[in-house]
Wavefront OBJ file of the C-alpha trace (Angstrom):
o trace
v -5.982 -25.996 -6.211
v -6.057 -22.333 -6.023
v -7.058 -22.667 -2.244
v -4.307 -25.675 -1.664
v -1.551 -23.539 -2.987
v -2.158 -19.758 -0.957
v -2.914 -21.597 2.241
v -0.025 -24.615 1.424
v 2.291 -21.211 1.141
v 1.232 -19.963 4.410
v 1.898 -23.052 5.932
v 5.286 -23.524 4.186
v 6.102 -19.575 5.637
v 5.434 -20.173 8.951
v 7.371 -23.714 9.204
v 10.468 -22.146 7.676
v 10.582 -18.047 9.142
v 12.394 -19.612 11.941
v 15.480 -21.179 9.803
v 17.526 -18.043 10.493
v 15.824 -15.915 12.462
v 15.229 -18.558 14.780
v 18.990 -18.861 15.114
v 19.017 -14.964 15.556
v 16.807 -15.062 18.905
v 18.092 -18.389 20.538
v 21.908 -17.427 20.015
v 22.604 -20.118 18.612
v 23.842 -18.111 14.907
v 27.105 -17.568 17.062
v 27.643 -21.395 17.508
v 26.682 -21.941 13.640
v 28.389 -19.173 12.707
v 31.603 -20.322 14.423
v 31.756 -23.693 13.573
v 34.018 -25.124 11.206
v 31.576 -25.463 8.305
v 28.756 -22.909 9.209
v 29.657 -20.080 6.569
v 29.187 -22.337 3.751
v 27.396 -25.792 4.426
v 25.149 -25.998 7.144
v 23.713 -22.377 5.315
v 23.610 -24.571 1.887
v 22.021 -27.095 3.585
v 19.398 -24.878 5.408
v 18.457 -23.675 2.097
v 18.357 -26.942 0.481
v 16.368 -28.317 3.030
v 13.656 -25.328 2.984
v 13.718 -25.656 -0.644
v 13.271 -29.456 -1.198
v 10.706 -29.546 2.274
v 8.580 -27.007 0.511
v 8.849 -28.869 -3.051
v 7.746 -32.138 -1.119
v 5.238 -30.695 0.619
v 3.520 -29.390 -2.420
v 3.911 -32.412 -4.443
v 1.733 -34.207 -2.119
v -0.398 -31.320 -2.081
v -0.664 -31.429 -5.104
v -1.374 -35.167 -5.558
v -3.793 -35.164 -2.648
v -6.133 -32.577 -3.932
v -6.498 -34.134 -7.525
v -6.792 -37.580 -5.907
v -9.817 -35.869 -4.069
v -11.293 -34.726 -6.969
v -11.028 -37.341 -9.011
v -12.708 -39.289 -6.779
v -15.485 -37.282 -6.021
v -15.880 -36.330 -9.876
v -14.566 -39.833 -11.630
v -11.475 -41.008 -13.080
v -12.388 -40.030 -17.055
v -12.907 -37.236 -19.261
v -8.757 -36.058 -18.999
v -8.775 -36.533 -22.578
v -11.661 -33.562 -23.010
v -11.239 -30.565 -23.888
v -10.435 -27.700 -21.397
v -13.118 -25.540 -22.637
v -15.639 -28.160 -20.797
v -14.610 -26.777 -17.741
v -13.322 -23.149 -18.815
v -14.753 -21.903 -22.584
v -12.912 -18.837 -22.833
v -9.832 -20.372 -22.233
v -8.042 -20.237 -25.832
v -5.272 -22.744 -25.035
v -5.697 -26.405 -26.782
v -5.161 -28.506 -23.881
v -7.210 -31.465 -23.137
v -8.215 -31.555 -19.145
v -5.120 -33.201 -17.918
v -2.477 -31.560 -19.782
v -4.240 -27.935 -18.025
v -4.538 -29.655 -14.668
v -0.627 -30.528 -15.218
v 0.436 -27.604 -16.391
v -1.659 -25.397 -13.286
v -0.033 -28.044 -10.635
v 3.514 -27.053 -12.534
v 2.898 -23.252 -11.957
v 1.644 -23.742 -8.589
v 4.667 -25.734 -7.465
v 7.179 -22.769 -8.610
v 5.212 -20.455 -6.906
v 5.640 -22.060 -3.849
v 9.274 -22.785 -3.841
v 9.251 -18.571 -5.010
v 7.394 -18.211 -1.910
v 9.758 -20.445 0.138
v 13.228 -18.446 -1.287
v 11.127 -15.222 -0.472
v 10.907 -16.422 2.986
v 14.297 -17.872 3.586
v 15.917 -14.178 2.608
v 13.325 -12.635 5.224
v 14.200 -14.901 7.535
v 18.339 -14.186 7.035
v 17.828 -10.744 7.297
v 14.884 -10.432 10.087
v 15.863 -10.673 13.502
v 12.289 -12.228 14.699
v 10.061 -14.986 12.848
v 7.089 -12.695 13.198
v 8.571 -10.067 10.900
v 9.291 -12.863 8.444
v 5.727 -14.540 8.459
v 3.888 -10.605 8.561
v 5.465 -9.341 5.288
v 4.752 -13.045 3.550
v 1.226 -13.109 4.712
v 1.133 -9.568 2.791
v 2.097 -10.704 -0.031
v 0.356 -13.715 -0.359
v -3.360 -12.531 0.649
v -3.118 -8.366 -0.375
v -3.081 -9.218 -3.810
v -6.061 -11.424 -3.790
v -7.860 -8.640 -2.666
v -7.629 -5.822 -5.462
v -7.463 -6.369 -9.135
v -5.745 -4.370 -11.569
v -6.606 -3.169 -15.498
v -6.106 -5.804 -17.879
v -4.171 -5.535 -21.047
v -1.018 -3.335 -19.102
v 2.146 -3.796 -18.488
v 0.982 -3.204 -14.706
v -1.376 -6.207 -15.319
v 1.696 -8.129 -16.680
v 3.621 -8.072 -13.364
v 0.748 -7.982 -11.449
v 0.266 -11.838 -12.425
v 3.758 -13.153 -11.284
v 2.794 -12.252 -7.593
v 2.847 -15.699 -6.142
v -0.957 -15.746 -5.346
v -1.560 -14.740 -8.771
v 0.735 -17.591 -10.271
v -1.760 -20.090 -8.030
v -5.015 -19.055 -9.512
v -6.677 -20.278 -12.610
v -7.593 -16.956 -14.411
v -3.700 -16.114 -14.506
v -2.612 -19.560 -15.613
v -5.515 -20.690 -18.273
v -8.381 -18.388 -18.555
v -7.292 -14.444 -19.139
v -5.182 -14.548 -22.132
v -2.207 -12.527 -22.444
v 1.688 -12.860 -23.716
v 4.823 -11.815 -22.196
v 7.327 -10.340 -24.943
v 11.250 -11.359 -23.982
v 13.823 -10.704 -26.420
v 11.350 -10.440 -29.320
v 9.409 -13.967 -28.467
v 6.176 -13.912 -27.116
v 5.858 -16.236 -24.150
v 2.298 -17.695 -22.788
v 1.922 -16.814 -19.030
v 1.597 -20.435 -18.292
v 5.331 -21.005 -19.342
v 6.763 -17.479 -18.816
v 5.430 -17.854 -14.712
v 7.293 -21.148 -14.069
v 10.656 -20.017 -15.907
v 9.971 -16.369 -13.701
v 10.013 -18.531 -10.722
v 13.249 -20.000 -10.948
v 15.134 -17.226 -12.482
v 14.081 -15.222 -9.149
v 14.375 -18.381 -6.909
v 18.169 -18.627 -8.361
v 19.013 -14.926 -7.630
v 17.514 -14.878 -4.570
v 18.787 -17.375 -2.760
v 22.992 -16.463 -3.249
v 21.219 -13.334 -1.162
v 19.891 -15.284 1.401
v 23.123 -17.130 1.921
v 25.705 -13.837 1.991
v 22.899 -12.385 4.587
v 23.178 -15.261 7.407
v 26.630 -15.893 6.118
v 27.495 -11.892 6.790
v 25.727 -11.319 9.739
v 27.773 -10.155 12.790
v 27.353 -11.601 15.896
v 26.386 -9.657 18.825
l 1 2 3 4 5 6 7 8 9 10 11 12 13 14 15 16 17 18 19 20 21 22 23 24 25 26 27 28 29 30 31 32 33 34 35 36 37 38 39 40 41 42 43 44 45 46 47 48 49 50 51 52 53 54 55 56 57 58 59 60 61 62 63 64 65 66 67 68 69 70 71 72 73 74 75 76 77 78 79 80 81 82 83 84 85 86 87 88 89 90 91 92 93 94 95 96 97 98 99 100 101 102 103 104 105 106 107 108 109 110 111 112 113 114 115 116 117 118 119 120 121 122 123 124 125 126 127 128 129 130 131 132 133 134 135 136 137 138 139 140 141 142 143 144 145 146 147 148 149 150 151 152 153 154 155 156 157 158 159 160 161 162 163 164 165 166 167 168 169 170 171 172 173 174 175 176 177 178 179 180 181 182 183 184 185 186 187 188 189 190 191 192 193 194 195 196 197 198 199 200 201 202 203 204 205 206 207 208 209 210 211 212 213 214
């Protein structure tokens, strides 16, 4: 899954860099722009339609890859323990309730990594900018680690490649402390998601929404 979700986020970066910086290059942000309804819903329904295509997308993803599996490993054991297939994990979920609760943080990841993109792509005059900087962040992180137990190691984790891979979400254990309650990383990372995903996508909206035509 950990492979599904960095490349499925590539993917979903390169389909949607052009949603407004493709409008940027063609011209075609003066038409939109000066239409009767393209400062407020054809933007709202650019973003809902990068948002939803990239939840979609992932859901069958998702569903495809654990169809594979199961087939290839057998329909039984979801019941089991998690420690069968991971012993230092210290969480007391049986085999589905991890493989649900990975495909969860995976999915918000995603649509983190869609908003990301759809602010790029209001801002960036060229796709190419847009899919450069996401590739960065999506495949940079993969390829350093950082020390554990610090506060550096804490935000290092909500990096959407991080949120995709196993040791983040079940095996390393480690708490996030917010307003005095201590928060697993597999529920703090999904709740991270869309707290960022709703801030940053009023910002993606004022930026096509503000941009001057030229």
């Amino acid at each position: 899954m950990s492979s599904t979700g960095i490349f499925g986020a590539f993917a979903v970066a390169v389909c949607l860099a052009p949603m407004f910086a493709g409008e940027y290059g063609t011209g075609a942000d003066q038409l939109i722009l000066s239409s009767k309804f393209g400062k407020n819903k054809i933007i709202t329904a650019k973003l809902f339609t990068g948002v939803s295509f990239c939840a979609v997308l992932y859901l069958i993803m998702i569903a495809l890859t654990y169809l594979v599996c199961c087939g290839i490993y057998g329909f039984d054991g979801g019941n089991a323990p998690v420690q069968l297939w991971a012993p230092f994990c210290i969480y007391p979920f049986t085999m589905w309730q991890a493989a649900a609760v990975y495909s969860i943080c995976i999915l918000f990841a995603a649509i983190l990594v869609c908003t990301l993109t759809l602010l790029l792509s209001s801002i960036f005059k060229s796709p190419f900018g847009v899919i450069i900087i996401i590739s960065l962040l999506i495949f940079v992180p993969m390829m350093f680690r950082v020390p554990s137990n610090t506060v550096l190691m804490n935000l290092y984790r909500l990096l959407p490649s991080n949120m995709m891979s196993d040791w983040a979400v079940l095996i390393e254990y480690t708490t996030y402390e917010v307003f005095g309650m201590t928060i697993m990383p597999c529920v703090f990372m999904p709740l991270f998601a869309v707290l960022t995903t709703g801030i940053i996508l009023p910002f993606a909206y004022r930026a096509f929404k503000n941009h001057q035509i030229g």
